[in-house]
Structures are given as C-alpha cells and as structure tokens.
Backbone as numpy.savetxt, mean C-alpha at the origin, in Angstrom:
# Nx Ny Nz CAx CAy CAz Cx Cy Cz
-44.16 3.40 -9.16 -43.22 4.44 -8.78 -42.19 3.91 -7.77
-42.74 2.99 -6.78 -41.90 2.72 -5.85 -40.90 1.74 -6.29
-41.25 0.59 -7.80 -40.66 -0.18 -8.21 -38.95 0.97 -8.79
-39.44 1.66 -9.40 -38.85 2.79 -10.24 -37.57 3.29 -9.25
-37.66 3.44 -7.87 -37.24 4.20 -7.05 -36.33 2.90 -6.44
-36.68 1.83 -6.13 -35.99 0.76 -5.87 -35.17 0.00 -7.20
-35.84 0.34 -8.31 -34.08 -0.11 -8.91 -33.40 0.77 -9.55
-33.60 2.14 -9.11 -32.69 3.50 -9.74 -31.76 3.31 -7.99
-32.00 2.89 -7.39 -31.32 2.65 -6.14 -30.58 1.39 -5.84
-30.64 0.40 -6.19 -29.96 -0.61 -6.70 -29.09 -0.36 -7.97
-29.25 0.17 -8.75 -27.96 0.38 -9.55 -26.88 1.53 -8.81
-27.50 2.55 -8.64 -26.74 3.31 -7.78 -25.52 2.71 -6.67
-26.28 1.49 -6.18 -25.32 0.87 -5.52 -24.45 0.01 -5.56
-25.09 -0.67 -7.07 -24.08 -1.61 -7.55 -22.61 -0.63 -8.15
-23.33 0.28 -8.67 -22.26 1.02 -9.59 -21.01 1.67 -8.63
-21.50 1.97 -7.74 -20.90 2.32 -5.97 -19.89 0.96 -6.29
-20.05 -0.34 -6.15 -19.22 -1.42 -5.59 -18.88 -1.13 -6.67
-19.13 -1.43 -7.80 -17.85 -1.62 -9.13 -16.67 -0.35 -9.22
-17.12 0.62 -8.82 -16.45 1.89 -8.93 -15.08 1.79 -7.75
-15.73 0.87 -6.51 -14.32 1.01 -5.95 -13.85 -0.30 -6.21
-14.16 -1.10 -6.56 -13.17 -2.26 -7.04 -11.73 -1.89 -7.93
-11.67 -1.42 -8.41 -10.43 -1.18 -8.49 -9.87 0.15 -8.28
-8.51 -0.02 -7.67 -7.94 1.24 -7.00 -6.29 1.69 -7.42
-6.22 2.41 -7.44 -5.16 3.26 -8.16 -4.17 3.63 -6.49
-4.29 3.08 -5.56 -3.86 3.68 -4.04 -3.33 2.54 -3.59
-2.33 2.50 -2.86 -1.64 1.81 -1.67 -2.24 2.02 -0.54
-1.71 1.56 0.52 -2.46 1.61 1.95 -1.31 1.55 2.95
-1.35 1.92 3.87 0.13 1.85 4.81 -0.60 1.80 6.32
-0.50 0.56 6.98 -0.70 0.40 7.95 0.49 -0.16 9.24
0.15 -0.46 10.41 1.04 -0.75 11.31 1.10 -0.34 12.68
2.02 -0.92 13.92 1.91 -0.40 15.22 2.97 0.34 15.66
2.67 1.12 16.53 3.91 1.73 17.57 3.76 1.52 18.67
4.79 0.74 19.39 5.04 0.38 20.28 6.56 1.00 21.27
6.84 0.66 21.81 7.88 0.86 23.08 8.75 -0.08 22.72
10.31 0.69 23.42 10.95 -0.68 23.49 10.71 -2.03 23.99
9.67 -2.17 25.19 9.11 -3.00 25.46 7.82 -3.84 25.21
7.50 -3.46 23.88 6.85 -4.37 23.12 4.83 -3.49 23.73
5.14 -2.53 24.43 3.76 -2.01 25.17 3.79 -1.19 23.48
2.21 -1.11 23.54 1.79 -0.05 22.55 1.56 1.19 22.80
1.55 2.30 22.22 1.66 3.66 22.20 0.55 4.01 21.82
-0.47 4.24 22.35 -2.11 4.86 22.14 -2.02 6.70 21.94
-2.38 7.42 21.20 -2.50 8.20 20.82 -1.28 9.23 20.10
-0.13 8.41 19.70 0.87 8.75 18.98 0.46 9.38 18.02
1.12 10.00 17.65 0.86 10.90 15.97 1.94 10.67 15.11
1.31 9.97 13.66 1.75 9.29 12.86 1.62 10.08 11.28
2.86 10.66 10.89 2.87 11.74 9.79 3.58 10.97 8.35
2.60 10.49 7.77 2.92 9.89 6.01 3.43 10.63 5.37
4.80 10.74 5.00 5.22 12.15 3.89 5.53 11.48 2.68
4.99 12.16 1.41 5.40 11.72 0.09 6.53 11.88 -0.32
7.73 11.40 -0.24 8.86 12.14 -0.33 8.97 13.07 -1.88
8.33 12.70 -2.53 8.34 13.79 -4.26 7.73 14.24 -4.33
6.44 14.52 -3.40 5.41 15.91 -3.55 5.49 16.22 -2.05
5.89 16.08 -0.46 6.31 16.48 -0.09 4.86 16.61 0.43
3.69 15.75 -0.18 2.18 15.92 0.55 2.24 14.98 1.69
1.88 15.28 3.02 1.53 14.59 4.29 0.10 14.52 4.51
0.01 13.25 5.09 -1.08 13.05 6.14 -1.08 12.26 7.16
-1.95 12.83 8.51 -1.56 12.97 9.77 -2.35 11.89 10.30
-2.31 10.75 11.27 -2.92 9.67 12.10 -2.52 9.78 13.19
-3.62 9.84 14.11 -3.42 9.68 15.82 -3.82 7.93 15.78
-2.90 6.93 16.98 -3.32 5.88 16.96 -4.48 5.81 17.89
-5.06 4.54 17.72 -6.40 4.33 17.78 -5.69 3.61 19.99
-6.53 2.91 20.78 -6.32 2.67 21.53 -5.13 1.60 21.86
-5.64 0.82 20.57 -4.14 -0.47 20.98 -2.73 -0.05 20.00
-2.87 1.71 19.86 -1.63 1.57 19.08 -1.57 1.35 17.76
-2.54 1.13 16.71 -2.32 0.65 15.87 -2.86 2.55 15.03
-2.33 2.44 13.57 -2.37 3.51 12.83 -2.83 2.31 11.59
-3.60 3.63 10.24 -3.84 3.33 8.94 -3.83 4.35 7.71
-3.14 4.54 7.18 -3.49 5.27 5.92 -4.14 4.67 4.97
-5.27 4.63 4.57 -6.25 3.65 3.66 -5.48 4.02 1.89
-5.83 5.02 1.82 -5.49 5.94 0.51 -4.47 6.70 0.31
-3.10 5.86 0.11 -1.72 7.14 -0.25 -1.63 7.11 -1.88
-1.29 8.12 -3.03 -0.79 7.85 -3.53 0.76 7.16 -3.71
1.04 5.93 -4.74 1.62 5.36 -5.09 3.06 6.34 -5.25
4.41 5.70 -4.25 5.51 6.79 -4.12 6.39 6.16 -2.90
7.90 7.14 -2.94 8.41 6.87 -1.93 7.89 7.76 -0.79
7.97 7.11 0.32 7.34 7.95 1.64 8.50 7.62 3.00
7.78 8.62 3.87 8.69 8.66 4.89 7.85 8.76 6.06
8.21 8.19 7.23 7.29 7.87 7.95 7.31 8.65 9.70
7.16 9.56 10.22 7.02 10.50 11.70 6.08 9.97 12.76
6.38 9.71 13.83 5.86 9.28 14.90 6.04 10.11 16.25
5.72 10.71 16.24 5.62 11.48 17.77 5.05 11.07 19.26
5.46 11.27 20.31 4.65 11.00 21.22 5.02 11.53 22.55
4.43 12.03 23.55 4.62 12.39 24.47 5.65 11.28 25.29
6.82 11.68 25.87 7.82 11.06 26.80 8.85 10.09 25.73
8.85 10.23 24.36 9.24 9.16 23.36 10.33 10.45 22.77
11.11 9.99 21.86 12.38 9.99 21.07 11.39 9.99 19.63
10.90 11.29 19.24 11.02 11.07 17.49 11.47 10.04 16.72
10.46 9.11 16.15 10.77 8.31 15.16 10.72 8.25 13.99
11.54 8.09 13.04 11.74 8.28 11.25 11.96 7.16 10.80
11.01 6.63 9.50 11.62 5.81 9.00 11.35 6.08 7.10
12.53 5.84 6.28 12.02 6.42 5.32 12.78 4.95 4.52
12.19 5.50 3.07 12.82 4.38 2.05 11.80 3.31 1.99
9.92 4.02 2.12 9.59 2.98 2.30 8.61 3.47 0.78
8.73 1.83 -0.01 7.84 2.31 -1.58 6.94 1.64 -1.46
5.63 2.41 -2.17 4.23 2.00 -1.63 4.00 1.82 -3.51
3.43 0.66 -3.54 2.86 0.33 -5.58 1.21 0.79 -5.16
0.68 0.56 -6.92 -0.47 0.46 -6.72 -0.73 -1.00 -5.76
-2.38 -0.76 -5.03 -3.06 -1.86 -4.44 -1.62 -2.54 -3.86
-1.06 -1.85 -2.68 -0.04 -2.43 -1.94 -0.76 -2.04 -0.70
-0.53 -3.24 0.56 -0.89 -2.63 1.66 0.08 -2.96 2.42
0.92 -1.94 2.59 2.28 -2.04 3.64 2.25 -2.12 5.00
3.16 -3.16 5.59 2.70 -2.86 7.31 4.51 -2.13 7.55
3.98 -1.48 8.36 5.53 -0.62 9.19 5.29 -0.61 10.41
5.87 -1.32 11.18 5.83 -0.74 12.72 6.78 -0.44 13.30
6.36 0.75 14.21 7.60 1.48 14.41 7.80 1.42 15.91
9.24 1.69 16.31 9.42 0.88 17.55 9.65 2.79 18.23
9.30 3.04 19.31 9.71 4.21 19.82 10.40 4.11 20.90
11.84 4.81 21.18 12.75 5.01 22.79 11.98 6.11 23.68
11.64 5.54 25.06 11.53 6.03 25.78 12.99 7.57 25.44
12.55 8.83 25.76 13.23 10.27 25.60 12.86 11.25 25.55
13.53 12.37 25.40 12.73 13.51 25.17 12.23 13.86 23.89
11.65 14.88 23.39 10.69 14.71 21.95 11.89 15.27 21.44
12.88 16.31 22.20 13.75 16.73 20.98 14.83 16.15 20.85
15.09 14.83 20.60 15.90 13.92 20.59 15.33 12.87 19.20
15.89 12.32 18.43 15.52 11.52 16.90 16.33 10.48 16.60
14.92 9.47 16.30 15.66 7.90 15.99 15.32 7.84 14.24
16.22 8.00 13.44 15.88 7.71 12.16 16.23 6.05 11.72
15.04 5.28 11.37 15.23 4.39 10.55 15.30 4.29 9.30
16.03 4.37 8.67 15.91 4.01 6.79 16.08 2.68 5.97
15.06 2.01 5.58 14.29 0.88 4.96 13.57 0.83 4.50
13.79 -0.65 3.46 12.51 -0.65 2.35 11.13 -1.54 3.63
10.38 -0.81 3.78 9.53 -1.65 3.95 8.98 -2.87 3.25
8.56 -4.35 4.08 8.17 -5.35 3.90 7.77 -5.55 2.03
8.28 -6.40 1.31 7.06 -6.57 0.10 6.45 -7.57 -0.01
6.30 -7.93 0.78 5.35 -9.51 1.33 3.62 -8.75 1.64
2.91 -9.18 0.83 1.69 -8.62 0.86 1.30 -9.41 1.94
0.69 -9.09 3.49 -0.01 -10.21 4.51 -1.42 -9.62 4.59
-2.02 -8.40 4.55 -3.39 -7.76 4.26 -4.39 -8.33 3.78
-3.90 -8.47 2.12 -4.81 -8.85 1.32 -4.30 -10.27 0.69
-4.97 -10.65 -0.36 -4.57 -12.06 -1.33 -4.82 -11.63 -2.34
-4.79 -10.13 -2.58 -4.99 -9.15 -4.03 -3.10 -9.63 -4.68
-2.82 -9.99 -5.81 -1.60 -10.07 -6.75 -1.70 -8.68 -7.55
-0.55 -8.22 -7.65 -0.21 -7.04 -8.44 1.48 -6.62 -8.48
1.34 -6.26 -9.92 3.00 -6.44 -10.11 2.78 -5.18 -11.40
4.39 -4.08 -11.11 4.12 -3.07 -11.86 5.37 -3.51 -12.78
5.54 -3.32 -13.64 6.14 -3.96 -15.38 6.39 -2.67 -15.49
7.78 -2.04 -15.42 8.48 -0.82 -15.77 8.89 -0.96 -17.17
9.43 0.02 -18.30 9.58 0.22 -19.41 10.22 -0.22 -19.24
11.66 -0.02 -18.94 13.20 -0.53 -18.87 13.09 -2.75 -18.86
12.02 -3.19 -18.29 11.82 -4.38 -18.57 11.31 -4.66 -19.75
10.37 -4.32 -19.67 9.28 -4.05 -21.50 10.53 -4.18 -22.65
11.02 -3.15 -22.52 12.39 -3.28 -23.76 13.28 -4.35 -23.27
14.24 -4.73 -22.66 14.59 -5.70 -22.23 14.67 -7.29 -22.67
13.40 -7.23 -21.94 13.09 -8.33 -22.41 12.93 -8.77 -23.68
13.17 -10.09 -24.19 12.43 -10.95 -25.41 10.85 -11.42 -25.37
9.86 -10.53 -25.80 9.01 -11.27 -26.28 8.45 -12.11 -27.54
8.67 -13.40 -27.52 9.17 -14.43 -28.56 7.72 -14.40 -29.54
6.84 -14.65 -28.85 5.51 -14.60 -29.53 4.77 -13.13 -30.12
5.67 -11.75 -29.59 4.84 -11.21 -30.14 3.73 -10.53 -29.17
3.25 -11.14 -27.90 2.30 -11.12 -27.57 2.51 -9.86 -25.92
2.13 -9.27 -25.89 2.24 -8.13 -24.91 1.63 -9.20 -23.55
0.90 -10.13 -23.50 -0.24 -10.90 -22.42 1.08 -11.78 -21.33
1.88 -12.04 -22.21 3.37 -13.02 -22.01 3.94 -12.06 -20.61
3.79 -10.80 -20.65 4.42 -9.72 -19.38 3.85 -9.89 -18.09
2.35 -11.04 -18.13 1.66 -11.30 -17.19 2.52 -12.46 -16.19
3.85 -12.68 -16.83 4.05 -14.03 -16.41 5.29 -13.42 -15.17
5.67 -12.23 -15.43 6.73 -11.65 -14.67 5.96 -11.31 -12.92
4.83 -11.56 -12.86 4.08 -11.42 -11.84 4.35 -12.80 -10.70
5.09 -13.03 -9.58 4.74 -14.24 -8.56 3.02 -14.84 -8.32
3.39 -15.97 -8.26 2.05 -17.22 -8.39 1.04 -16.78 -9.75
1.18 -16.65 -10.80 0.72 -16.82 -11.84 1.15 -17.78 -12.85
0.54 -18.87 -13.16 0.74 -20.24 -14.05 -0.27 -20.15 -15.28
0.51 -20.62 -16.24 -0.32 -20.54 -17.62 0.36 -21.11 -18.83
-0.30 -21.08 -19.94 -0.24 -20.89 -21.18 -0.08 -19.43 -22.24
0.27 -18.54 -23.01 -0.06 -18.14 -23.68 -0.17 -18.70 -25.24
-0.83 -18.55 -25.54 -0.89 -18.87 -27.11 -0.43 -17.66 -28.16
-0.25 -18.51 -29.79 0.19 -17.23 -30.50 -0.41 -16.39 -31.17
-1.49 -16.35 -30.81 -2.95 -15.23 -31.05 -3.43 -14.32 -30.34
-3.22 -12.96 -30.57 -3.70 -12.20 -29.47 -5.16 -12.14 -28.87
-5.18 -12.05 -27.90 -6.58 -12.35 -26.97 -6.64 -13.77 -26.73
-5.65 -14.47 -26.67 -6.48 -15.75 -26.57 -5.68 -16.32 -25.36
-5.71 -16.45 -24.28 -5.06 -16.15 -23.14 -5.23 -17.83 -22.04
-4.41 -18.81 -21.84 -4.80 -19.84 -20.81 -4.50 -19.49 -19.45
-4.52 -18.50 -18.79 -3.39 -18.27 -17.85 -4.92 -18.96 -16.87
-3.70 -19.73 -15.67 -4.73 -20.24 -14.84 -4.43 -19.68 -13.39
C-alpha cells in the first residue's frame, strides 16, 4: 500500500514539472529607483494590458526591485507610485510568449500629482533566461519563399539557431 501511495505521488509530481514546462506567459521584471540611483522600497507598481485594460498591482520588495511572473502576452503600460515621487509611466512596452522583460523605472523626487510619462519599447535582449523563442507572424509565413516545401525551414528565422533542413518532412538537422 505504501509502495502504491509513493508512486501515485511521484507521478503526481512529475506531471506537476512537465505541466509547467512550458508556458504560454511573459514575465516583466525590474527596479525603481531615484534620480540618484537609491532604490524605492515599497513603491507600487501597476502592469496595465493596454487591449484588455486588465491590471496587476506590485509593492516593491526591500531593495526596490518588482516582478510580474505571469502577464499575458500584449502591449502594456507600466505605473509607479510612491510617496514624495512624481508618477511614473512608461508604455509601448511588448511582452511575447516566454519573454522576461526588465524595465526600470527611474522616479523624480515631487509631488504625487505631478507625471513623468516614458514611452518605449522595452529591452528585447533576453538577460533572465537562455530560453530562445521567436513568434513567426502570418504576414511573414506568406511572404516569404519556402523553397523546399517544408514549414520546419521557419525555424531558421529565430537568432542563434544553425542547421540543416532536409527535403522530407520530419526529418530535421537543426543543431
């Protein structure tokens, strides 16, 4: 029985890791700091989706730093509040699948009803992870010439990916 109970619990957990291995979410992390490079401990940090217009709210942690683990994939806009600080905005920032964005946002010493809007694409230099991912829009799909035939060939539009394809489907050298 106890064997029974220890590997209905071991799969349970394996199936746990495989289940979040892959993710359908971006991540948006980063600091707020001062004009003087000091960090801002308990700022409030508001993620807005700009096309559903869904937010979620982060107080920073002690050294200033904020995380959204799980945004859906979208343009967003970014709110920083803080006691004795100048409202900070920064928008125009696009989050892909399995992207982990850093934004840090700089805050002016001011009053709260006073506003610094930044508008930018945030960073697309992945520094987080060493996860590769690249989204292949229709408008390329048609576009492009694929000479072989082979849909696998779209893998190549991705940075640091080297290979072969061959002219058989499934049969793939990419290294």
């Amino acid at each position: 029985m106890l064997l029974k109970v220890a590997s209905l619990f071991a799969v349970a957990i394996l199936s746990a890791t495989l289940a979040f291995s892959q993710s359908f979410t971006a991540s948006l992390t980063g600091s707020v700091r001062d004009q003087s490079g000091a960090t801002i401990p308990g700022a409030i940090v508001t993620a807005v989706n700009v096309d559903t217009n869904a937010s979620q709210t982060f107080t920073t942690d002690g050294t200033g730093l904020y995380r959204f683990p799980a945004l859906a994939p979208g343009s967003y806009r970014i709110e920083a509040t803080a006691a004795g600080f100048k409202k900070s905005v920064q928008s125009g920032i696009n989050l892909r699948v399995q992207q982990t964005a850093q934004v840090d946002i700089t805050m002016p010493v001011g009053e709260a009803a006073e506003r610094v809007e930044v508008s930018a694409d945030a960073t697309q230099l992945e520094t987080a992870t060493s996860s590769i991912g690249k989204v292949v829009d229709n408008r390329s799909i048609v576009n492009l010439p694929l000479n072989t035939r082979n849909v696998y060939s779209l893998i190549f539009l991705t940075p640091g990916v080297a290979g072969t394809i061959g002219n058989s489907y499934g049969r793939c050298g990419i290294q």
